[in-house]
C-alpha positions as CSV (number, residue, x, y, z in Angstrom):
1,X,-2.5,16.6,12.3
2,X,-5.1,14.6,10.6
3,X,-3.9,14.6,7.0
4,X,-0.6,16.0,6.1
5,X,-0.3,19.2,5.1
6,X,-1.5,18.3,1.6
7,X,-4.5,18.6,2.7
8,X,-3.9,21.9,3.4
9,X,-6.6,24.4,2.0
10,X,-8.8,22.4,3.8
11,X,-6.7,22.9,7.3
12,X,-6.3,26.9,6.5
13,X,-10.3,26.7,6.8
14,X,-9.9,26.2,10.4
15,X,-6.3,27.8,10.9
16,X,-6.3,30.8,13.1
17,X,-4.3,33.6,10.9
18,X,-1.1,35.2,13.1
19,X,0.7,37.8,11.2
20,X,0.6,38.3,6.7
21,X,3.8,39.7,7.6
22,X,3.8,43.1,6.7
23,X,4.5,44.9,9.7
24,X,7.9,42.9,10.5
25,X,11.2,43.8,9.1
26,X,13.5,42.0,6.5
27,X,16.0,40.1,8.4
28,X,18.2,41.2,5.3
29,X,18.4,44.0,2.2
30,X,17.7,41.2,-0.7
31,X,14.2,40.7,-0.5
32,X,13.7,44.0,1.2
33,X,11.3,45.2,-2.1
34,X,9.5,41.9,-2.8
35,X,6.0,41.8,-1.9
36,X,4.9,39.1,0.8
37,X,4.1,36.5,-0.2
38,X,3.6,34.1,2.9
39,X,1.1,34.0,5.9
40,X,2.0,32.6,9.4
41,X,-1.0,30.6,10.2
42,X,-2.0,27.9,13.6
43,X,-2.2,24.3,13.0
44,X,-3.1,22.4,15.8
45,X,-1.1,24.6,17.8
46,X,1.5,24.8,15.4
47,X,3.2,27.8,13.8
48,X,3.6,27.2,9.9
49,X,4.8,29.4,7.3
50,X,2.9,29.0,3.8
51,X,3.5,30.4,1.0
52,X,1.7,31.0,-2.0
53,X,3.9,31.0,-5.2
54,X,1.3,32.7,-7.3
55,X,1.6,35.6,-5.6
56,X,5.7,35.6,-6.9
57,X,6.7,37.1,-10.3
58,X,9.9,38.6,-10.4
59,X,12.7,37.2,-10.6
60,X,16.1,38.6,-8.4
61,X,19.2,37.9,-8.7
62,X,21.3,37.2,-5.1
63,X,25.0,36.9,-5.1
64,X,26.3,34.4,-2.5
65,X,29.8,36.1,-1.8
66,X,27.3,38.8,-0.5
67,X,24.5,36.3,1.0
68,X,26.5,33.5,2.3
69,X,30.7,33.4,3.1
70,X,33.4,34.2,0.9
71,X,33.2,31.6,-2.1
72,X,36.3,28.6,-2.9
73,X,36.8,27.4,-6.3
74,X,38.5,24.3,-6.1
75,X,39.7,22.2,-9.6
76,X,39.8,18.7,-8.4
77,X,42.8,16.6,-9.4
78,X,42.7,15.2,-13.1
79,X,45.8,13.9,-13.6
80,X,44.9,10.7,-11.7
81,X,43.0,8.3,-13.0
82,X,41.3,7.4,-9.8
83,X,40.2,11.0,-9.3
84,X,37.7,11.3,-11.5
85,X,34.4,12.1,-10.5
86,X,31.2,13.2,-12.5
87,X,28.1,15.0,-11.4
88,X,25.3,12.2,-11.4
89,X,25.1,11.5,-7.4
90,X,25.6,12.2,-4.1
91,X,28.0,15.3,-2.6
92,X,28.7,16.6,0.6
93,X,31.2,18.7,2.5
94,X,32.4,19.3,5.8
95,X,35.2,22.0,7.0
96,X,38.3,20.9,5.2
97,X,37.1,17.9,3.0
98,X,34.6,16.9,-0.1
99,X,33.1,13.6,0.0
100,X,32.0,12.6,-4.3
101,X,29.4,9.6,-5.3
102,X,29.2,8.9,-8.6
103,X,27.5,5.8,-10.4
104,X,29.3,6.7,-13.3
105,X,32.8,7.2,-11.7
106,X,34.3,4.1,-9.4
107,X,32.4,4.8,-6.5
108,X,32.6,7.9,-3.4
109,X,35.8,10.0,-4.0
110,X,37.3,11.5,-1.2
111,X,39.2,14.7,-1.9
112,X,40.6,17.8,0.7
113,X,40.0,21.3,-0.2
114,X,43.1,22.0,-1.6
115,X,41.6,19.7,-4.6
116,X,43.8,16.5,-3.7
117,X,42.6,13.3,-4.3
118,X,42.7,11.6,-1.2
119,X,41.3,7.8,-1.5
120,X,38.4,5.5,-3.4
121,X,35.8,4.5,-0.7
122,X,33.3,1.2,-0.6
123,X,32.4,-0.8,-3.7
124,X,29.4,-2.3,-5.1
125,X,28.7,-5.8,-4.4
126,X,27.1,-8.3,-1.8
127,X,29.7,-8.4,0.6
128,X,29.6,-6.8,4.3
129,X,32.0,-3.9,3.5
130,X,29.6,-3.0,0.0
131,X,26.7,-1.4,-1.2
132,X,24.4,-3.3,-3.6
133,X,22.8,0.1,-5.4
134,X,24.2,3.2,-4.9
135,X,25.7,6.0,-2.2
136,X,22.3,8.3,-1.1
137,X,24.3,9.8,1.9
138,X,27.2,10.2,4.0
139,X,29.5,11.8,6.6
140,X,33.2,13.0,6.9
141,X,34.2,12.9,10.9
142,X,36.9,14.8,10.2
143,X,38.0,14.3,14.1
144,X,38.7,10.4,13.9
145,X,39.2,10.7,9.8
146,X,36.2,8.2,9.2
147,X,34.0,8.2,6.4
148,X,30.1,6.9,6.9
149,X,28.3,6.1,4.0
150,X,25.0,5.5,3.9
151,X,23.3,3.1,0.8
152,X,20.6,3.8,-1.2
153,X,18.7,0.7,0.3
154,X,20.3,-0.7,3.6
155,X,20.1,-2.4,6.9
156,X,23.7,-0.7,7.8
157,X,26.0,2.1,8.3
158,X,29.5,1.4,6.7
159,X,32.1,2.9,8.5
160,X,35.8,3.3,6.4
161,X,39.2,4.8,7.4
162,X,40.1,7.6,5.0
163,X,42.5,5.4,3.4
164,X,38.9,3.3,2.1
165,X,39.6,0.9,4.5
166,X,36.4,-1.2,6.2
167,X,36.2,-0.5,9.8
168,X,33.0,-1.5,10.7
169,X,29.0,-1.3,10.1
170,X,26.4,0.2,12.2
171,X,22.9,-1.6,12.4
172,X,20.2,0.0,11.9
173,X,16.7,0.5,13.6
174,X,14.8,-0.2,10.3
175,X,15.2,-1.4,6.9
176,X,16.7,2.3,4.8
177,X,15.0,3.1,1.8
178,X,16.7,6.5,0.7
179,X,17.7,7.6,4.2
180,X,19.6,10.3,5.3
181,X,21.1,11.3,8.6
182,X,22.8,12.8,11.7
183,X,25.5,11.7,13.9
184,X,25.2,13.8,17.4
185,X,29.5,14.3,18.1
186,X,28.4,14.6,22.1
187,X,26.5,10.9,22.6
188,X,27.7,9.4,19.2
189,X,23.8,8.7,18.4
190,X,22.1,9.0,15.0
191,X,18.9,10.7,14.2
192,X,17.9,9.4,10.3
193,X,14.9,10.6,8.5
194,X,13.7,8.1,5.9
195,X,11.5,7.8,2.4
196,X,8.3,5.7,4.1
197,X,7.1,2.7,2.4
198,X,4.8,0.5,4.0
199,X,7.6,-2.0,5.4
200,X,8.7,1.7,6.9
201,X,6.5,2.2,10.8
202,X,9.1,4.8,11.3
203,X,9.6,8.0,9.2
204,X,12.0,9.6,11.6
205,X,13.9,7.8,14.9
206,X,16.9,8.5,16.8
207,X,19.0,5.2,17.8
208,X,22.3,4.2,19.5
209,X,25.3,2.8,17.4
210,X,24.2,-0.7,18.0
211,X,20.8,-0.2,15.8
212,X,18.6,0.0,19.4
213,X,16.0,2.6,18.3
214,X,15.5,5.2,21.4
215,X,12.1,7.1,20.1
216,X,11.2,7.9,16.9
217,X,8.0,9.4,14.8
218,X,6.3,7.0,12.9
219,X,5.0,7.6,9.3
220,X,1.2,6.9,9.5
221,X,0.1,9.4,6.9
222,X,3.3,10.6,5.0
223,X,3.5,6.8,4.3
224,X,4.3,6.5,0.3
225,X,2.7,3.9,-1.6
226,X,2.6,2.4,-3.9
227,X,6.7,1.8,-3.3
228,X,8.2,3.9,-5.7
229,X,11.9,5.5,-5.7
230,X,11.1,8.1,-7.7
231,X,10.3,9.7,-4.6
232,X,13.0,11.6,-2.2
233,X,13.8,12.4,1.1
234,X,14.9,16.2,1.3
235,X,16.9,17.1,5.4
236,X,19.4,19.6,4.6
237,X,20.3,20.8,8.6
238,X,21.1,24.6,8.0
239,X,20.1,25.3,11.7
240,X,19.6,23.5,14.8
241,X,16.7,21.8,14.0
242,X,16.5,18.5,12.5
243,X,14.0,19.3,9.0
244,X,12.6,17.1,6.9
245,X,10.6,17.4,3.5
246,X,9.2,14.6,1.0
247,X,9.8,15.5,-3.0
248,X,7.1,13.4,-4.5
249,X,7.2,12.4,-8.2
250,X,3.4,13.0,-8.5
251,X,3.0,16.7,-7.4
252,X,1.5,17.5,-4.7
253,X,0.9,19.6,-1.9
254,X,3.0,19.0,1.3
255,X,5.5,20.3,4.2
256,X,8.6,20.9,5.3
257,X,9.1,19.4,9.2
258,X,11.5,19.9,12.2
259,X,11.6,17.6,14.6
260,X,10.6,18.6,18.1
261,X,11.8,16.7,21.3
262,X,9.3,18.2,22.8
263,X,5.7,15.4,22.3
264,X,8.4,13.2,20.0
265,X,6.3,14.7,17.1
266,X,7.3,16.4,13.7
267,X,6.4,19.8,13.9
268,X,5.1,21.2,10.4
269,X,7.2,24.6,9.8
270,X,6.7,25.4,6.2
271,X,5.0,24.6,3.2
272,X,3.7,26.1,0.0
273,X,-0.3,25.5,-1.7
274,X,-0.7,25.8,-5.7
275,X,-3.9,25.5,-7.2
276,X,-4.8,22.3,-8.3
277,X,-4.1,22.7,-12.2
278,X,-0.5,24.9,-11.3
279,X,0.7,22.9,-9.0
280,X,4.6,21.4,-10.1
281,X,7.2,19.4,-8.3
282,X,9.3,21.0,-6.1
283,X,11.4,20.4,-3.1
284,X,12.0,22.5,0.2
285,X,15.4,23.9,1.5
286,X,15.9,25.6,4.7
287,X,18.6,28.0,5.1
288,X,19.3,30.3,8.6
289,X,16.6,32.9,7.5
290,X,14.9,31.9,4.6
291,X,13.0,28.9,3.5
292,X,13.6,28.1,-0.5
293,X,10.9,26.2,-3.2
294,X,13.1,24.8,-6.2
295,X,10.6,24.0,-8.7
296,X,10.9,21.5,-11.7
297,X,8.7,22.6,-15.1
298,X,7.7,20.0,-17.4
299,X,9.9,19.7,-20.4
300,X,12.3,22.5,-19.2
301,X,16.0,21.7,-18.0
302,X,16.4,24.3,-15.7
303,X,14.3,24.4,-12.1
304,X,13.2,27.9,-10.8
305,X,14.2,28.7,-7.1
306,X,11.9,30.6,-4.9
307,X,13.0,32.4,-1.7
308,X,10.9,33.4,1.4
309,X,12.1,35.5,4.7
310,X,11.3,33.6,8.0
311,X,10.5,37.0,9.0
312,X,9.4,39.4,6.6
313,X,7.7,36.7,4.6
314,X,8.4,38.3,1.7
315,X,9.9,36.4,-1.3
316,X,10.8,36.6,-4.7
317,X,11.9,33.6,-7.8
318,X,15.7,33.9,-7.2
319,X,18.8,33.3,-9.5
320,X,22.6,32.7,-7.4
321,X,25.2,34.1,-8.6
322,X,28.7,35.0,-7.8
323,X,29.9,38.6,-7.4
324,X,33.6,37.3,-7.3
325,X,34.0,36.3,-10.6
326,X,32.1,38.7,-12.4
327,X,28.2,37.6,-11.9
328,X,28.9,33.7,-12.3
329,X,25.6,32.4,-12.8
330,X,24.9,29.3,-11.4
331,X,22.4,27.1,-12.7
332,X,19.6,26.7,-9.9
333,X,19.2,22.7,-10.4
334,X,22.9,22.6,-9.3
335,X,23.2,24.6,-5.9
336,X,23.0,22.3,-3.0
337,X,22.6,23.5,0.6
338,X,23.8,21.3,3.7
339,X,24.9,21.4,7.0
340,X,25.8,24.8,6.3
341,X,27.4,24.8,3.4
342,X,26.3,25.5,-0.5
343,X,28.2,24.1,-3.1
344,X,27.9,22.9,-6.9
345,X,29.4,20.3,-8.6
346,X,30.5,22.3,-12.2
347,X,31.4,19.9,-15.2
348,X,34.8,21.4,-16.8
349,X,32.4,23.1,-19.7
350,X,30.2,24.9,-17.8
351,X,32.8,26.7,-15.8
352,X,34.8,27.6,-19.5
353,X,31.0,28.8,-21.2
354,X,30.6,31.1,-18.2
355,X,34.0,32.4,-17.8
356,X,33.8,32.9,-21.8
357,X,30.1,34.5,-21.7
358,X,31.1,36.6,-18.7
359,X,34.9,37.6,-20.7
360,X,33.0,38.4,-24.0
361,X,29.7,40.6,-22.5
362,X,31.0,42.8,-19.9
363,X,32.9,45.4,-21.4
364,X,34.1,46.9,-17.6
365,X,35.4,44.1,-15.6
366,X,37.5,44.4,-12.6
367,X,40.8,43.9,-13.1
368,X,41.4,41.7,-10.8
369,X,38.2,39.4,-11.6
370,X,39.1,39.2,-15.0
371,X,42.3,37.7,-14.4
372,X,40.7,35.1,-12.3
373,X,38.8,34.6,-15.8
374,X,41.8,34.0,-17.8
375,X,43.6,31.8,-14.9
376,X,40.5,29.5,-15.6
377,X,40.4,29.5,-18.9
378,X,44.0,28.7,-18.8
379,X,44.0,26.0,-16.3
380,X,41.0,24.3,-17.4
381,X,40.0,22.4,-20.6
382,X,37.5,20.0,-21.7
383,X,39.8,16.7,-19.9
384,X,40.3,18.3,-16.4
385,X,38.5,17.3,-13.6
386,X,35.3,18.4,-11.9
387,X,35.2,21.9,-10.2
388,X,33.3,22.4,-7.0
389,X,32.4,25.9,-5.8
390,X,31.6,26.1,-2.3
391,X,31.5,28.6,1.0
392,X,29.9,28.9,4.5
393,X,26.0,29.8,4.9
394,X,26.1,33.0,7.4
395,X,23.2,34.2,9.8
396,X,21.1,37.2,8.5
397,X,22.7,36.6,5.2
398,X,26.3,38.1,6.5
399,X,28.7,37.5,3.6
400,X,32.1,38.3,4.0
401,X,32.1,39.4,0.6
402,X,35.6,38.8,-0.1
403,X,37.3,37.9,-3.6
404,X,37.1,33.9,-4.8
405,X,40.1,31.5,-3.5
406,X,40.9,29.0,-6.1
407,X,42.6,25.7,-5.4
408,X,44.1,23.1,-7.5
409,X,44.8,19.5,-6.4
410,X,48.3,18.0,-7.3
411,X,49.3,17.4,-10.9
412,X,50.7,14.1,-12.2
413,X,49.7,11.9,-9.1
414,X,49.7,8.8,-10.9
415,X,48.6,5.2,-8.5
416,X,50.4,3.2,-10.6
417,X,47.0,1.2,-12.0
418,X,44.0,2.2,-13.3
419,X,40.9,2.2,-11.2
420,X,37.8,0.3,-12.6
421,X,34.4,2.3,-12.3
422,X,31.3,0.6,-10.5
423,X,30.0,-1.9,-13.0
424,X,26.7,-0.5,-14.1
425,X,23.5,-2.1,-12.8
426,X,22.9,-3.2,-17.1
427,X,25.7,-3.6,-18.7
428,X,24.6,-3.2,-22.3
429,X,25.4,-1.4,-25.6
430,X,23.7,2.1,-25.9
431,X,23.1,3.6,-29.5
432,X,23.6,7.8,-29.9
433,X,20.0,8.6,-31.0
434,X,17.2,9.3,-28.0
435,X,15.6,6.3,-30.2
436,X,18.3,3.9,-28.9
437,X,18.9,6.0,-25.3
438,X,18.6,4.3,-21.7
439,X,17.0,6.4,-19.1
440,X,18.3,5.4,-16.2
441,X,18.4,6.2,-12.5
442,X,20.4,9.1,-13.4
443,X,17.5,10.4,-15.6
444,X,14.9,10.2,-13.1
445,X,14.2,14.7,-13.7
446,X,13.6,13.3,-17.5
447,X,10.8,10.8,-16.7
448,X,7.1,11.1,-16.3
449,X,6.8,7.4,-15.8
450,X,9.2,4.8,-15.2
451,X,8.1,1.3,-16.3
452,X,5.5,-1.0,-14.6
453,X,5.0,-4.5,-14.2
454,X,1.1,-4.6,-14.0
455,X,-0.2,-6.5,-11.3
456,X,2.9,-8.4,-10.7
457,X,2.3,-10.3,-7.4
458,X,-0.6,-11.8,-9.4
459,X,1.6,-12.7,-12.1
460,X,4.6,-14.0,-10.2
461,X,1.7,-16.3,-8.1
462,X,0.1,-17.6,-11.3
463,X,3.4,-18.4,-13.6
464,X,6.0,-19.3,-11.1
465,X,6.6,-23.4,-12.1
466,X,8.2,-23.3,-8.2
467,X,5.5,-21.7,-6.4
468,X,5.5,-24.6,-4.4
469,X,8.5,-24.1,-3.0
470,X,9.6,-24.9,0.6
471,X,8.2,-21.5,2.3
472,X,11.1,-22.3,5.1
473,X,13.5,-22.1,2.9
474,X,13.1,-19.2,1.4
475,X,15.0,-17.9,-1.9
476,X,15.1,-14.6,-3.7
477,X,16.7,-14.0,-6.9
478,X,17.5,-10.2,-7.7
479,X,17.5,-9.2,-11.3
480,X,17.8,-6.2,-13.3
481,X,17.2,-5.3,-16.9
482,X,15.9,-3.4,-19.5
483,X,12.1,-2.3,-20.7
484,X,11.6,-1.9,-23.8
485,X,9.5,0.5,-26.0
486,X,6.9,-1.9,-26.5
487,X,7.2,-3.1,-22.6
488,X,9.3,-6.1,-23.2
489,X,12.7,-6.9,-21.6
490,X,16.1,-7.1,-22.6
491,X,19.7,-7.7,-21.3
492,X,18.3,-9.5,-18.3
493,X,20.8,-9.9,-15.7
494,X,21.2,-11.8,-12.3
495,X,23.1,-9.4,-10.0
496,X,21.5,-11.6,-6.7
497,X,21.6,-14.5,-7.4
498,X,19.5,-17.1,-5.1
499,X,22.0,-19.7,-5.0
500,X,20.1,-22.3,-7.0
501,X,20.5,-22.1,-10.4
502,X,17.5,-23.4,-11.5
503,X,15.7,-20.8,-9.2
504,X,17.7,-18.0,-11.2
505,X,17.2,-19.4,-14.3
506,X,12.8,-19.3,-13.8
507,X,13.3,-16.0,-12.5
508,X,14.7,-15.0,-16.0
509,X,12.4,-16.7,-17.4
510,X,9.8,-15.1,-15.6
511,X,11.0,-11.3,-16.4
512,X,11.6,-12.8,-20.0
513,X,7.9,-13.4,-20.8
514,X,6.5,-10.4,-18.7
515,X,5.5,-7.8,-20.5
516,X,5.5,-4.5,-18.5
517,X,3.9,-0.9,-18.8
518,X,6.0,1.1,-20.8
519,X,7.9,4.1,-19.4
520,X,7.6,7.6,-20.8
521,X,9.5,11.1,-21.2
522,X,8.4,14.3,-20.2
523,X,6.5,14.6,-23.7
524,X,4.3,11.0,-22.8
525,X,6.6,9.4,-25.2
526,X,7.7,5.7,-24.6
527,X,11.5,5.3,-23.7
528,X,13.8,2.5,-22.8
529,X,13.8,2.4,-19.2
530,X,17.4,0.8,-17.8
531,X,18.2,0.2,-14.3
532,X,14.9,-1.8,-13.8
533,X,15.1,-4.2,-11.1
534,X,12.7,-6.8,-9.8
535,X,13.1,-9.6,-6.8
536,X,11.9,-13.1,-7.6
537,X,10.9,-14.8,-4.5
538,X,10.5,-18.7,-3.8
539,X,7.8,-19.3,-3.6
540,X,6.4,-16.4,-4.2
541,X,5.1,-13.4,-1.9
């Protein structure tokens, strides 16, 4: 292609039309009476799906016990101290096990399906068996009882027992900057599909468990620059095919990808084109039959979800719900689908408000659904643990449509010390008020702009008292802190350091005097932007 698919009114110009859709049937009943609103279309010899969420306007709601398999409800273990978990990070389950990130919480949880806590995995640090940021993805091999977790920003694979044990890294191709990946159980190799900065030539390779790269895609145009993490990298392997999507921070139009073996190429699949002044950001899922388009409205909490048959092409806005326990509604910035699996990661008050709102509006409830209710409500309370809800994806939308299972890890498991959360990136008092509030990496959703250090290789060149310094002995110094309303800096801290301390000490001095862009809120109004971090380098780059 000669411009992503961003570029796409321009490319349906010169696309050769193949079906509106019309004539084919739903590949299930839930979207059997929305209109279509998708065309299949050529691109350079390519078959692409694109819909056009104007042409959407009702809003459905689909109940996953009667989409997808029968649902589990599973209260993690609270009494433990080391099993706590919040909902700020990373998730992922496989057959019988959950695998938790939380910045917030000590680190990945590893838990079994019955709710037990089962170990603490990895730490943050600077040693071989740590991650210096944060968790962006993992793996359970539930075969050899190995855990592979995959940090935010790496150069490895770490590899621990499910006791949290080290065993051992896995070198990668290419510097990792938000990756996320696939382990092939037949030849042990890894397929990874990456967020492309310009140090990135590949957006996509497979390689060998000794980091030798055996083909790959590279990026050329989906490259993203200026660097900015803001950005994601969206592969969610419902099917066969290896997919891959870009969220970018800055809307804009774009694609969803599988990867074809066939010409080593990413093959564009699906994507949607909003007109220039209604276009929002939004990020694609693929499920078996149906492509999704969850959308994020400025100053609103909540993202929208539409849903598009692969071969009906017709779609609808969609709400999930849950059938077995009385029309659950789930919010739709909190259902996750992956390798075949949909889950959410419920705080202990939004599963009492819903069982309450559900207890106290529906006059006729099933027996047997309202007792679940009460089980809940009786089980849970404001200091249990997290609740995950999670079942199988089906083909053609097959649900077994079966009543919930509920499981509840052990009570009073007790390790005999308390476990110490991951020190955060700052470390510094936070006041109540949104005047005194940190937004942090967390927060990203709540941020129109994070801060900026305005032309900062300029600054660094001009100000840096050691720009002299031997270039074959290179030294960085890592620091984060804090922006400032009125783009100064505060609670400056070295979490790098270069190993000289007067190197450390002018790189403090050197965030100290800068004075950066201010960050803003979804309203343009400045915040307090935390988890800022900058490398000096000596001499500088």
């Amino acid at each position: 292609m000669s411009r992503e698919l961003s570029n796409f009114c321009g490319v349906l110009l010169c696309s050769v039309l193949l079906s509106c859709g019309s004539r084919s049937e739903s590949s299930d009943e839930f979207l059997l009476n929305s209109p279509v609103i998708a065309k299949r279309v050529l691109v350079n010899g390519d078959s692409v799906i694109v819909c056009d969420p104007s042409l959407t306007k009702d809003t459905i709601t689909i109940y996953l016990d009667d989409f997808a398999g029968s649902p589990e409800l599973i209260l993690l273990e609270s009494e433990s101290d080391s099993a706590l978990v919040k909902a700020d990070g990373h998730s992922i389950i496989s057959e019988n096990n959950i695998g938790i990130y939380s910045t917030q919480s000590g680190g990945y949880k590893l838990f079994n399906k019955k709710g037990e806590f089962i170990s603490s995995i990895a730490s943050r640090g600077n040693g071989p068996d740590e991650y210096l940021f944060s968790i962006y993805d993992s793996y359970i091999d539930e075969k050899e009882r190995e855990v592979y977790l995959l940090p935010m920003v790496s150069n490895q694979i770490l590899v621990y027992d499910f006791h949290g044990s080290f065993k051992r890294s896995i070198p990668l191709a290419q510097k990792v900057h938000k990756g996320k990946f696939k382990i092939d159980t037949t030849t042990g190799n890894i397929s990874i599909g990456v967020l492309p900065f310009q140090d990135s030539p590949f957006v996509y390779w497979q390689q060998d468990r000794n980091g030798k790269r055996i083909k790959g895609v590279s990026a050329n145009h989906l490259t993203i620059t200026p660097t900015d993490y803001s950005n994601e990298v969206d592969i969610n392997l419902n099917t066969n095919n290896f997919d891959l999507a870009l969220f970018h921070w800055t809307p804009s139009n774009d694609t969803l990808y599988h990867y074809a073996e066939v010409g080593n190429k990413l093959k564009p699949v699906f994507s949607a084109t909003f007109k220039a002044d209604d276009i929002l950001q939004h990020e694609y899922i693929e499920l078996p039959d149906h492509f999704l388009i969850r959308l994020y409205k400025p100053n609103s909490p909540d993202a929208s979800i539409i849903m598009v048959d692969k071969k009906s092409l017709k779609g609808n806005y969609v709400k999930f719900g849950l059938k077995a326990l009385g029309g659950f509604e789930i919010p739709s910035n909190n259902i996750n689908f992956r390798n075949n699996f949909y889950w959410m990661n419920l705080y202990p008050f939004e599963l009492l408000k819903e069982c309450e709102r559900i207890l106290s509006t529906q006059k006729e409830l099933d027996p047997k659904i309202k007792e679940t209710l009460v089980h809940l409500l009786d089980r849970v309370d404001d200091e249990s643990n997290n609740i995950i809800i999670t079942g199988r994806l089906t083909k053609n939308g097959a649900g077994s449509n079966k009543s919930i299972s509920i499981a509840e890890g052990k009570k009073n498991i007790s390790s005999g010390k308390k476990e110490v959360a991951d020190k955060p990136i700052i470390d510094s008092p936070e006041g109540n008020s949104d005047n005194d509030r940190v937004y942090r990496f967390k927060d990203l959703k709540e941020i129109k702009q994070t801060a900026i250090l305005d032309k900062a290789k300029e600054y660094f060149r001009q100000n840096n008292v050691y720009k002299d310094w031997d270039p074959k002995d290179k030294k960085e110094t890592r620091l984060s802190f804090i922006v400032e309303k009125n783009g100064t800096t505060s609670s400056i801290e070295v979490i790098q350091s270069s190993g000289i301390e007067k190197l450390d000490k002018e790189a403090i001095r050197l965030i100290e005097k800068a004075h950066f862009l201010y960050g803003t809120n979804l309203k343009n109004e400045p915040i307090r932007c935390g988890d800022t971090q900058i490398i000096v380098y000596f001499p500088p780059k």
